[in-house]
C-alpha positions in Angstrom: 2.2 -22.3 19.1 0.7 -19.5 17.3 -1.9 -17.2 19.0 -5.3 -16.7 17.8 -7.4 -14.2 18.1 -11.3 -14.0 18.1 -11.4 -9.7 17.6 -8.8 -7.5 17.5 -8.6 -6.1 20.9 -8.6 -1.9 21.5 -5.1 -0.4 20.5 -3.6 -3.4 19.0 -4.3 -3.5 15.3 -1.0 -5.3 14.3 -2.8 -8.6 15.8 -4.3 -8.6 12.3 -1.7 -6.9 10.6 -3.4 -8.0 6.8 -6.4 -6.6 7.2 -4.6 -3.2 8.8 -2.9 -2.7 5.8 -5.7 -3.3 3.5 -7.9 -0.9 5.1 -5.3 1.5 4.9 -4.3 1.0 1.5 -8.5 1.0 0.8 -8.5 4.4 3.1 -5.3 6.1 1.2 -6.6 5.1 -2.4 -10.1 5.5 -2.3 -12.1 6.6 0.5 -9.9 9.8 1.0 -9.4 10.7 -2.6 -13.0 10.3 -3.6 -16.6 11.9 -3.0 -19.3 9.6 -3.4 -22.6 11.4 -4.5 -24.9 8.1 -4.2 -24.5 5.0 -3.1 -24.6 3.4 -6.6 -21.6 5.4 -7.6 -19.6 4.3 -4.1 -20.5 0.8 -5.2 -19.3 1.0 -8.7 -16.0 2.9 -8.0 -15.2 0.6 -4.7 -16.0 -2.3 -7.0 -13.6 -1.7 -9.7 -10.8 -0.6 -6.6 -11.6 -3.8 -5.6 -11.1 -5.7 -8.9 -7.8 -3.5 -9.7 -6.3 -4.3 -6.3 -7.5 -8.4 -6.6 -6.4 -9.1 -10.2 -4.4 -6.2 -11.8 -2.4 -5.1 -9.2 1.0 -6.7 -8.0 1.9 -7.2 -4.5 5.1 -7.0 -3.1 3.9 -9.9 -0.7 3.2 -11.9 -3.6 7.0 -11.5 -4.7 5.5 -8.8 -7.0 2.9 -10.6 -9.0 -0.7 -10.2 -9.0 -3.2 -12.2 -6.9 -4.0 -14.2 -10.1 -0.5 -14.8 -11.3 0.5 -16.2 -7.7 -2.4 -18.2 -8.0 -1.8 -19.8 -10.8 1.9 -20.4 -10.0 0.7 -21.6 -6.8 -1.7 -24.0 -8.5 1.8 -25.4 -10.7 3.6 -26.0 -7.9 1.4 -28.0 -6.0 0.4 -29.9 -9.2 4.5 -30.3 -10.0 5.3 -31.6 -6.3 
């Protein structure tokens, strides 16, 4: 049986190893390569980091397609089965 968690306990980040490498994909692309000078302009830029990394970008996880794309092909071959 799998094991839950409620938290990720102190030194163990791979017990949510997803969200680890989002945030340091998020970290490497954005939040260490930009200066924000308001808090508008770190909405608007994290926004569109967002939207490129949730609908443009592939993931290897995905078998290289994009969040959409595996979507859709997900949605096929549920309806297909």
């Amino acid at each position: 049986m799998a094991e839950t968690f409620e938290f990720v306990a102190p030194g163990k980040p791979m017990q949510n190893g997803f969200v680890e490498s989002f945030n340091g994909s998020f970290r490497d692309e954005l939040l260490n390569e930009t200066l924000f000078s308001s808090l508008a302009e770190a909405r608007a830029k994290i926004t569109t980091w967002k939207e490129d990394y949730n609908q443009i970008r592939p993931h290897s996880s995905l078998g290289n397609l994009t969040p959409e794309e595996f979507a859709i092909r997900s949605r096929l071959e549920m309806k297909a089965a």
